[in-house]
N, C-alpha and C positions, 0 to 999 in steps of 0.2 A: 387397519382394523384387526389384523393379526394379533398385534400387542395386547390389541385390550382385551377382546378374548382369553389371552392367555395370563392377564393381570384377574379377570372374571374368574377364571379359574381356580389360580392360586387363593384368591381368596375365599371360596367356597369348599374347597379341599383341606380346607385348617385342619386341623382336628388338638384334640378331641371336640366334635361337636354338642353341641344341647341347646333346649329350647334357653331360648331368651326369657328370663325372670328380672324382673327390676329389683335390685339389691340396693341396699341404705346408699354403699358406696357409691354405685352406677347416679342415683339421684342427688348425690353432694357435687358432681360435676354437671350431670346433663338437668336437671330436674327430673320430674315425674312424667313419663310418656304415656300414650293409650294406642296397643295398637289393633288393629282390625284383626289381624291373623295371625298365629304361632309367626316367630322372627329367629330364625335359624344363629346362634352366637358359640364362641368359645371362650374357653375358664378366662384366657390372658388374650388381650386385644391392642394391636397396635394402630392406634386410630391415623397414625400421623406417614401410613403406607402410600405416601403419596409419587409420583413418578420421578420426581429430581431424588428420592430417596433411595430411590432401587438404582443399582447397578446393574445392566444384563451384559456378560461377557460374551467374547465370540462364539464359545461352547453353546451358549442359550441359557448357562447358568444363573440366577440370581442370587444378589447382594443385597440385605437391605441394610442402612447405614445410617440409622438413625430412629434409636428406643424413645427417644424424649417423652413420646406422648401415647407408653404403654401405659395400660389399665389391667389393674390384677382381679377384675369382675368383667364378666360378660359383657358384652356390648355388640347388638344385630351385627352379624355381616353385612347385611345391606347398606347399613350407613358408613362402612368401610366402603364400600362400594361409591357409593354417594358423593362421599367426602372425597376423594381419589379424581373421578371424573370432573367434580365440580372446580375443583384446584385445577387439572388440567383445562376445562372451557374458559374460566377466569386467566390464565396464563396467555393460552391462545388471542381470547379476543384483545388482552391488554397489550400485547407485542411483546410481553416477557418471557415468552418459553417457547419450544414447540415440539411437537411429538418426536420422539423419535423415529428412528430410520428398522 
């Protein structure tokens, strides 16, 4: 539980932060969202910060290893968040991954 927390973390600490605005760009990939409440994002977003991507060395340093699927608009943290845990339940239930240590 450790990890994720500190995966929650990192991604909430980005900076520079601002509200979430849906820009042309953000909508040629995601379409048009609606959402209920302010959505916390920053300028560059790397949607594809999923766990097999990160490296954490002995120190507790992170690596991440893999820009493929940065976006140069805003995009919620939250679904950084989302996207991240949901890759790791799909891994887990399928026998293809498992948390680390």
């Amino acid at each position: 539980a450790a990890i994720l927390e500190e995966y929650k973390k990192r991604i909430f600490q980005q900076t520079p932060e601002l509200p979430f605005e849906q820009t042309e760009s953000f909508e040629k990939v995601f379409g048009s969202v609606a959402f209920k409440e302010q959505m916390a994002a920053t300028e560059v977003t790397d949607i594809d910060l999923i766990f097999s991507n990160i490296i954490v060395d002995a120190d507790g340093s992170w690596t991440v290893i893999d820009y493929e699927w940065t976006f140069l608009f805003p995009v919620p943290k939250l679904f950084v968040l989302y996207r991240g845990l949901s890759y790791i339940i799909r891994c887990l239930q399928s026998g293809t991954g498992v948390l680390p240590n």
